[in-house]
Every structure is written in structure tokens, then in C-alpha cells.
N, C-alpha and C positions, 0 to 999 in steps of 0.2 A: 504494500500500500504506500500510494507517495504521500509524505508528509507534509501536513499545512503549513507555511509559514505565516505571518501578519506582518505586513510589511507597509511603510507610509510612501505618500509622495514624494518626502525627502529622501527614503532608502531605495527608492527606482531611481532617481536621478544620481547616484553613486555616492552620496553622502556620508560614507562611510569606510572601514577596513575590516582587514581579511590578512589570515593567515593559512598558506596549507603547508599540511606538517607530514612526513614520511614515517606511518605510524605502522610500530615494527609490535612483535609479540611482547618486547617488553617494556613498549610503549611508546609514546610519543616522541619521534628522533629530534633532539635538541632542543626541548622544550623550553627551558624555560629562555633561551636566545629568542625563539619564535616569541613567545610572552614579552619579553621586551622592546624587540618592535614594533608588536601588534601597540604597545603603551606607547611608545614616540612617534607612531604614526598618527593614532587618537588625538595627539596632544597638538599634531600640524594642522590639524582638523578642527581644532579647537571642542574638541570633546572629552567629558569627563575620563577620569583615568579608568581603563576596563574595570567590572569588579571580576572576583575568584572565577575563572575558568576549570568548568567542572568535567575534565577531560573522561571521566571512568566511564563513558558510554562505549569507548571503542576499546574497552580494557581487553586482551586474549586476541585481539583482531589486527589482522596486516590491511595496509590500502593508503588511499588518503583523507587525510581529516581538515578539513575547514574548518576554522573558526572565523565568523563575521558579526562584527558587532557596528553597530550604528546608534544615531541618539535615540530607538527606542527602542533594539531588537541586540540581545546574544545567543549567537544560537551555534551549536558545535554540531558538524555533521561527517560521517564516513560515507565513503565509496570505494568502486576498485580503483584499482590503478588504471587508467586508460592504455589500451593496446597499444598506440601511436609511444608513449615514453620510454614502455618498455623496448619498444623498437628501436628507439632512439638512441639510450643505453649501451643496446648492445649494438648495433651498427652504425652510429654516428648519424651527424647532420651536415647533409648542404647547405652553406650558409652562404648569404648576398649580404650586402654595405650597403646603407643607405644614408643619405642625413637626414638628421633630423630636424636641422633649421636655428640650431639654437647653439649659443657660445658655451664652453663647460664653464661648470661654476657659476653663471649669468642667467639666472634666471629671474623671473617677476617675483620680488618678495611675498607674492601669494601661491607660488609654485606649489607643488605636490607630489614632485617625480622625486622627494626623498622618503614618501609616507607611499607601504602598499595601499592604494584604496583601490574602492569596489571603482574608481573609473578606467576599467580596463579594455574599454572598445578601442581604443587607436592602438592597442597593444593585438587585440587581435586579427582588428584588423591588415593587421603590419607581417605577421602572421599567413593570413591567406592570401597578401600580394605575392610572398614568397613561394608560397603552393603554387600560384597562378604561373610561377615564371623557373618551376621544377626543381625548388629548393625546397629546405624545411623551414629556415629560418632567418633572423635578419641582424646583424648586431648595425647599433645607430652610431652614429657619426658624426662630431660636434661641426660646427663653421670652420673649427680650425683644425679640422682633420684629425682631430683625439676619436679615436672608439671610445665609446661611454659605455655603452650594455646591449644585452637583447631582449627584445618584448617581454621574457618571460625567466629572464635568467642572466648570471653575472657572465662574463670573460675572463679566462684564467689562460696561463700560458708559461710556455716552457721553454727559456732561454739559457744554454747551459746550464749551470746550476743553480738559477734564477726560476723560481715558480710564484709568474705573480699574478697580479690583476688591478684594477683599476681601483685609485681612490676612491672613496664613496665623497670624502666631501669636498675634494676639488673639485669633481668633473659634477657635483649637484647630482647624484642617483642613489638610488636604492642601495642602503649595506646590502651585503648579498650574505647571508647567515650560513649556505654551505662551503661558498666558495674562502670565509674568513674561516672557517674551522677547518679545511682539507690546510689553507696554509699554514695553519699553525702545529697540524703535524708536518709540513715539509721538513724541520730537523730532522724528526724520525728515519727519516729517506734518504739523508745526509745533500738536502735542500735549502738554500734560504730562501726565504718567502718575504715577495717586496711587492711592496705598492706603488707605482708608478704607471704615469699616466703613457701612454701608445697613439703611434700615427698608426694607420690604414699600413701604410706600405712596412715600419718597422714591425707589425703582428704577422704579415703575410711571411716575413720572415722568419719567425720562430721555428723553435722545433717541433712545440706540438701546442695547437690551441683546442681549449673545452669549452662550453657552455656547461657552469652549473646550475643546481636547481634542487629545490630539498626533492623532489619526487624522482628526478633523473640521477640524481646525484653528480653526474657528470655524465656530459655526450661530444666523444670527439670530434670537430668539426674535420670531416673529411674534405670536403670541399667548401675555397675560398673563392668567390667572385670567380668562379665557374673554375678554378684552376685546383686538379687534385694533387692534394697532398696525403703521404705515406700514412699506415696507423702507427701509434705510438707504441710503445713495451709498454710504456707507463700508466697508460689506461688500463688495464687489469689490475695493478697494482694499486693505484688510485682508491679505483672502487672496493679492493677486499680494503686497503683504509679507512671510509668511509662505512664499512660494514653490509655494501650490498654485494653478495656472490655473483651477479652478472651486469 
């Protein structure tokens, strides 16, 4: 049976955020990182601080778990995993560059591309231009030729013994919650793990680029602006890091 929600005219026009979380048998992967965002995002919003997220509905269960709170609605929900991620995972993605029209770091003091919220139509949309033109994906692209992110997930990358990704708050985006926890096991891997910002052409040169993502946990970008590039070793490795077997 699908479940009711009550939802206002402010929570259909996106007034609100959202978490999903990679919710494993022994529970919610990263929680309380996810918890903390889901709070600094509410707060760009100017909404009250969430109250107790009561996660034990998906207690025993694998998939993904949403949390969406707004000013008059919390509401925690599970599903499976979509086919399409696991696909993704394990075979990587064709990714396109696009701009995005905007300087990093330069945004209108009312911005919102540092808070997940539910406005995530020009993300999906961004999305199925990519589909349209036989990729999976898109990473965006400042004015001044910095990669910022993709639709739906950080950029990370592997430049000899460099595994990095992009500042969250120079370039004005999203922390990205898997991609700061895979780098800070990079020591483990006898890796250093750095934050610095990338042109277009310096990424295409790397050894090996990902898209992460709490559900994907990381997906090798096989192809860049139509140009293929090799699979990593690292990716297996990566993900038994991360804890997902494939």
C-alpha cells in the first residue's frame, strides 16, 4: 500500500531538505554526518533546527532511506536501491561538462547550492540532457573553468598520490558526506587526501576520476567528454573501503 503523505503548498514548491542515506543491516551508513547536514541545510532555509530523527523504521533493512523534512512535515522513508546505481557502481559512468553559468564561490547571498533541498528539478533535469546525448551524467563547470560537482554527487580524483576533490566552500557546493569520508581514509591506502579546486582540462588528466554518492558510493567515470578513459585498480578497492562488496 502507498503511503499518505500531507504535504503544503510550500512543500511542493521545494521548501524544504532531504537526506538519503545508504542504509546497510546495521544501519544507517554515516548517520549522524547525514544528521548534520540535513541541520545546516534547514538553517540556509531558515528553518527551525530538525527535531530527533527517529531512524528505527528501516532497522534489519538494506536500500535507501530519505529523510525530508520541511516547515510542516518529517517524514523518514525506505526503498530499494534503484537498478540504474547499482549499474552504475559497478560499470561506471559516461560523463559530459557543462557550465553552469555561475563564478565559484559567487553566488547571490540567497543561494542554496550549499543546502540539499527538495529543489532538485534542474538537477534532474541536467541528468536527462545527459541521457539525451548517451551519457549518464554531467559534472558542472564554473565561468572560470573550475569543475564544481554533478547533479547528484561530488568529484573525486586520483592524481598520483593525491586523492582529492573539490572544496565545498570555495567553489559555493554541496559538502559531499561520502566523498569527505572515503578521503579521510586515503592515509589508510598510503594516500593524501587534498582539497583543491580543478580546471576541465587539469581533471581530464588525472589518473582516475569518480563520482561519489552515499547510494553509489563511488562510480568510475569511464568516459570524459566522449573521450575513454582506462578502469582504475582503485575502484574495487575504494568500495570494499567504503564497505560496499561491489
Amino acid at each position: 500500500m502507498t503511503e499518505r503523505i500531507l504535504v503544503t503548498p510550500a512543500d511542493l514548491l521545494g521548501d524544504g531538505v532531504f537526506e538519503t542515506l545508504h542504509l546497510r543491516e546495521s544501519g544507517p551508513w554515516l548517520l549522524p554526518e547525514h544528521l548534520g547536514r540535513l541541520a545546516r541545510s534547514a538553517a540556509l532555509l531558515d528553518l527551525p533546527p530538525p527535531p530527533v530523527v527517529d531512524v528505527t523504521a528501516g532497522a534489519g533493512r538494506t536500500g535507501a532511506m530519505r529523510i525530508i523534512y520541511t516547515r510542516t512535515l518529517l517524514h523518514v522513508g525506505v526503498s530499494a536501491i534503484p537498478e540504474q546505481v547499482l549499474r552504475e557502481r559497478r560499470d561506471g559512468v559516461r560523463v559530459l561538462s557543462a557550465g553552469l553559468g555561475v563564478a565559484a564561490g559567487h553566488r547571490p547571498p540567497w543561494s542554496l547550492s550549499a543546502a540539499k533541498s527538495l529543489s532538485y528539478a534542474s538537477n534532474f533535469a541536467a541528468r536527462r540532457w545527459a541521457a539525451r546525448h548517451q551519457a549518464d551524467d554531467v559534472v558542472w563547470v564554473s565561468l572560470e573553468g573550475y569543475v564544481l560537482e554533478a547533479p547528484t554527487a561530488s568529484v573525486v580524483w586520483l592524481s598520483g598520490d593525491e586523492l582529492c576533490t573539490v572544496p565545498p566552500a570555495e567553489a559555493g557546493i554541496l559538502d559531499g558526506i561520502t566523498a569527505a569520508h572515503l578521503l579521510s581514509l586515503a592515509p589508510s591506502a598510503g594516500l593524501r587526501p587534498v582539497h583543491r579546486m580543478v580546471t576541465l582540462p587539469e581533471l581530464a588528466t588525472a589518473d582516475a576520476i569518480w563520482l561519489t554518492s552515499s547510494l553509489r558510493g563511488l562510480a568510475e567515470v569511464i568516459s570524459l567528454d566522449g573521450t575513454e578513459r582506462p578502469r582504475s585498480p582503485w575502484t574495487p578497492r575504494f568500495l570494499a573501503m567504503l564497505g560496499f562488496s561491489s
